[in-house]
C-alpha positions in Angstrom: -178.7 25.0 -102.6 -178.0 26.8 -105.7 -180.7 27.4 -108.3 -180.3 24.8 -111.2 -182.9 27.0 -113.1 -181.0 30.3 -113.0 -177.4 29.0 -113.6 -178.7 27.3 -116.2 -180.4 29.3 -118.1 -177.5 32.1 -117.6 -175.1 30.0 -118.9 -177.3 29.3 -121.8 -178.3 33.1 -122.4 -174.0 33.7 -122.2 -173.3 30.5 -124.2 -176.1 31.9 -127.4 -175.0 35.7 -126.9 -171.2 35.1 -127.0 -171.2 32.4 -129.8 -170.0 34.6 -132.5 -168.3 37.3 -130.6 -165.9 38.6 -128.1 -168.2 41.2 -126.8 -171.6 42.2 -126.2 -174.0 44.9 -124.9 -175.5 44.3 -121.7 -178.9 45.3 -123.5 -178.1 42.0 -125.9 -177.5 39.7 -123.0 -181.0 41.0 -121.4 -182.7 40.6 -124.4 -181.7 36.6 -124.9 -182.6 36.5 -121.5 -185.9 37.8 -121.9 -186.9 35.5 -124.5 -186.5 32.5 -122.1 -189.5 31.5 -120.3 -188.2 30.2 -117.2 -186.1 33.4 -116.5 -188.4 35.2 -113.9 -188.5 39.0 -113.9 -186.8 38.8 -110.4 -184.1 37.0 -112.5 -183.7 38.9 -115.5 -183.2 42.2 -112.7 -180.2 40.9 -112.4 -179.0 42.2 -115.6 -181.1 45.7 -115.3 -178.2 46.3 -112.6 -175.7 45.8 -114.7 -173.7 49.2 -116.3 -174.7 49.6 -119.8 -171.7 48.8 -122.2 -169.8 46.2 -123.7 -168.7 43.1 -122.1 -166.8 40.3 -122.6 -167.8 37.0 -121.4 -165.8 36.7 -118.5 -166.9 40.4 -117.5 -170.3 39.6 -117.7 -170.2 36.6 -115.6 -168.1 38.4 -113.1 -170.5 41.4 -113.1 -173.5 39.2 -112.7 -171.9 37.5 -110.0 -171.3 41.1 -108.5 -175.2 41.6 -108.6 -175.8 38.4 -106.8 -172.9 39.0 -104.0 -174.0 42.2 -103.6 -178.4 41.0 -103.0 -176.8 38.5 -100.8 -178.4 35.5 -103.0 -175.2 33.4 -103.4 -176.7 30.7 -101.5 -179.7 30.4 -103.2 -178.8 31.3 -106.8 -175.5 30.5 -106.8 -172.3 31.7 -108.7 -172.2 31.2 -112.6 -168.2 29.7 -113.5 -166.2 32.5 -115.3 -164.6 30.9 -118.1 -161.0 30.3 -118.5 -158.6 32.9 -118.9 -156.8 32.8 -122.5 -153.3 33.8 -121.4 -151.0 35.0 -124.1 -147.9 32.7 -125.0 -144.7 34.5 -124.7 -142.6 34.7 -128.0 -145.0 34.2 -130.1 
């Protein structure tokens, strides 16, 4: 069963870090997430694995979801959602 915590508080860390913006560091995201107290270390190495660089939201969420496909821990962390695409309309 996914972890409630984790998704959780990742969503919350992306939800805070992307309020005001289109992209971030990946040294910004780890330091919201650091600040949290029920992110574990073991959690927050999630994000040390992560290129440094800017990211939007839907890129960080698909490169944290890399880290945890790629430690096998889908099962027991879960996936975060990616948000929607915005799709341009045409002729406009």
């Amino acid at each position: 069963m996914p972890d409630p915590v984790f998704l959780g508080e990742m969503r919350q860390v992306l939800e805070e870090v992307y309020r005001d913006r289109d992209r971030a560091p990946v040294r910004e995201v780890y330091g919201c997430a650091s600040r949290r107290t029920r992110l574990t270390a073991d959690m927050l190495a999630h994000l040390n694995e992560i290129p440094e660089g800017g990211y939007t939201r839907r890129e960080m969420v698909e490169a944290i979801n890399e880290v945890i496909q790629r430690r096998g821990e889908q099962d027991s962390l879960g996936l975060l959602d990616a948000p929607p695409r915005i799709e341009p309309v045409e002729g406009s």
